[in-house]
Structures are given as structure tokens and as C-alpha cells.
C-alpha positions as CSV (number, residue, x, y, z in Angstrom):
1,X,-52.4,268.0,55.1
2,X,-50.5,265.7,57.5
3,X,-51.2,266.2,61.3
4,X,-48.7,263.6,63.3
5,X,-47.7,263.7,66.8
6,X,-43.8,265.3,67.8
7,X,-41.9,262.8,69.9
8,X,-40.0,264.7,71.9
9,X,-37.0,262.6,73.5
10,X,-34.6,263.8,76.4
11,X,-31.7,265.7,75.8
12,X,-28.5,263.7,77.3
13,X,-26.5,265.8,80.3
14,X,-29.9,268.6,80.6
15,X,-32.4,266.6,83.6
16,X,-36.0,268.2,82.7
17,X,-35.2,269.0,79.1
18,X,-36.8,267.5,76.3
19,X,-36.3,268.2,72.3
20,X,-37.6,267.1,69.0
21,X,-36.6,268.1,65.3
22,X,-39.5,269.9,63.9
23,X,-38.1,270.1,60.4
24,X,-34.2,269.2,58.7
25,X,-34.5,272.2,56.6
26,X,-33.9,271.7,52.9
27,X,-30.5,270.6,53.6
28,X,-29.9,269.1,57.4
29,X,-26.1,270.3,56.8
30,X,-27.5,273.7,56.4
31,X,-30.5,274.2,58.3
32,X,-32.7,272.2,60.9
33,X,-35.5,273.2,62.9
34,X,-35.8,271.9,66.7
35,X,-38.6,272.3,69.6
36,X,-36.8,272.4,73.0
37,X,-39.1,271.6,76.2
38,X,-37.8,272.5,79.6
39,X,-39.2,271.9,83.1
40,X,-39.1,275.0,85.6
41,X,-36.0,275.1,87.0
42,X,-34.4,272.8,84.3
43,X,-31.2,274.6,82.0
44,X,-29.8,273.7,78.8
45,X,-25.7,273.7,80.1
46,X,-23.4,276.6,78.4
47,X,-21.7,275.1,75.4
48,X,-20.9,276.2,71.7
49,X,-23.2,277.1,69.1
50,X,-22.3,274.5,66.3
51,X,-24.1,277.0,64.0
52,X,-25.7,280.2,64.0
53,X,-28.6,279.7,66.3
54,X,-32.0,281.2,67.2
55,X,-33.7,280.8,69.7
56,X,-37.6,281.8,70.0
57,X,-39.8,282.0,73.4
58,X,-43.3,280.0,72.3
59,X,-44.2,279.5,76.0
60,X,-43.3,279.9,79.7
61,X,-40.3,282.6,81.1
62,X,-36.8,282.0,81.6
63,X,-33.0,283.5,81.3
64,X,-30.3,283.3,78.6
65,X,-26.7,284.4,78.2
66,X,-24.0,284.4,75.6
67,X,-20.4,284.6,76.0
68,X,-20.6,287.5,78.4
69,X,-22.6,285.1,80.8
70,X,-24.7,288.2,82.1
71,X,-28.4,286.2,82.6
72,X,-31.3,288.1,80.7
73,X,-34.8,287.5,80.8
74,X,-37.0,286.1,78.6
75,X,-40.7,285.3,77.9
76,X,-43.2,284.4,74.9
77,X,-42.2,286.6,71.4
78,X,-38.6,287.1,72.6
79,X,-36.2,285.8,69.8
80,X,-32.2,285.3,70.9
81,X,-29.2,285.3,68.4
82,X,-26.4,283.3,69.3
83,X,-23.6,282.8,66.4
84,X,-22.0,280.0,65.7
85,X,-19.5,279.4,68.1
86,X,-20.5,281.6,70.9
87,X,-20.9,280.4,74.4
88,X,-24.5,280.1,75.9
89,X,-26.9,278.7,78.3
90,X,-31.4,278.8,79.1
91,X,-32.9,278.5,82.5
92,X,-36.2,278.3,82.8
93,X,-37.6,279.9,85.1
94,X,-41.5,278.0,84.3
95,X,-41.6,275.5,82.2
96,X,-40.6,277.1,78.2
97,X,-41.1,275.8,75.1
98,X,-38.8,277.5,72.6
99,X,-38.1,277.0,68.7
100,X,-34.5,276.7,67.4
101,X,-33.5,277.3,64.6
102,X,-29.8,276.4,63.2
103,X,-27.9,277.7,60.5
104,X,-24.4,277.0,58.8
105,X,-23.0,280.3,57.4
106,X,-23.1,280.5,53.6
């Protein structure tokens, strides 16, 4: 067993969000595993998914939308699909810890 502490570092152009890679995957090219960390009231900005993305409420409420940007709530167990390439954005609404996880397309 191996117990270390995550560093989580802040994410450039999202003020109260923080983010750290839980795990590269077996390939980082193909897969990687993130924690994202946002304050209440913080957002991740809309922008691309690079890769097939989900996205999976640990902690705390908040809102997401895709391309259509129609906001939709989420809390803890909630697990979003974005695909690669398809506009999106988070708010949190309390402070929300959510796991990512990103996937190229076989």
C-alpha cells in the first residue's frame, strides 16, 4: 500500500478551482484520471472536451451544460458525459469535488 498526499494546484483562467491528476491511465495519450476542486460560486469556463470526458459529483451541488448551454443540476452520485469536442461548462453552486475522467476514442 502507498498512502501519499494529492497536491492539487490551480487551474489557470478558473479563480477558486483547483485540480490534480489522480492517475495517467495506462497510457496518458489514452486515458488520465483528474480531481477537480471548486469553491462555491467558482466555474470551470465553457471550452472543448479534448476527449471524451466524464465527469462524477463526489461532493457539494452545482450546474453543468453541454453544447445546448441549458444549466442542469447536479449533486453527489451524478455522473455527466460530455464527448470529445462538445462544448461545456460547471458552476458550483457549494464547494464540489468531482472526478474526471478522459478518454481518446479507440
Amino acid at each position: 500500500m502507498h498512502i501519499r498526499h494529492l497536491g492539487l494546484a490551480r487551474l489557470d483562467g478558473a479563480p477558486g478551482v483547483t485540480t490534480g491528476l489522480l492517475a495517467p491511465g495506462t497510457d496518458p495519450e489514452e486515458v488520465r484520471v483528474d480531481v477537480a476542486v471548486l469553491d462555491a460560486g467558482s466555474s470551470l469556463p465553457r471550452h472543448p472536451a479534448g476527449r471524451d470526458q466524464s465527469f462524477y459529483v463526489v461532493a457539494g451541488t452545482g450546474q453543468v451544460a453541454g453544447d445546448d448551454d441549458v444549466p442542469t443540476d447536479v449533486g453527489p452520485g451524478d455522473l455527466v458525459t460530455w464527448d470529445a469536442g462538445e462544448q461545456h461548462t460547471t458552476w458550483a453552486t457549494t464547494p464540489l469535488t468531482a472526478v474526471i475522467v478522459q478518454r481518446r476514442r479507440a
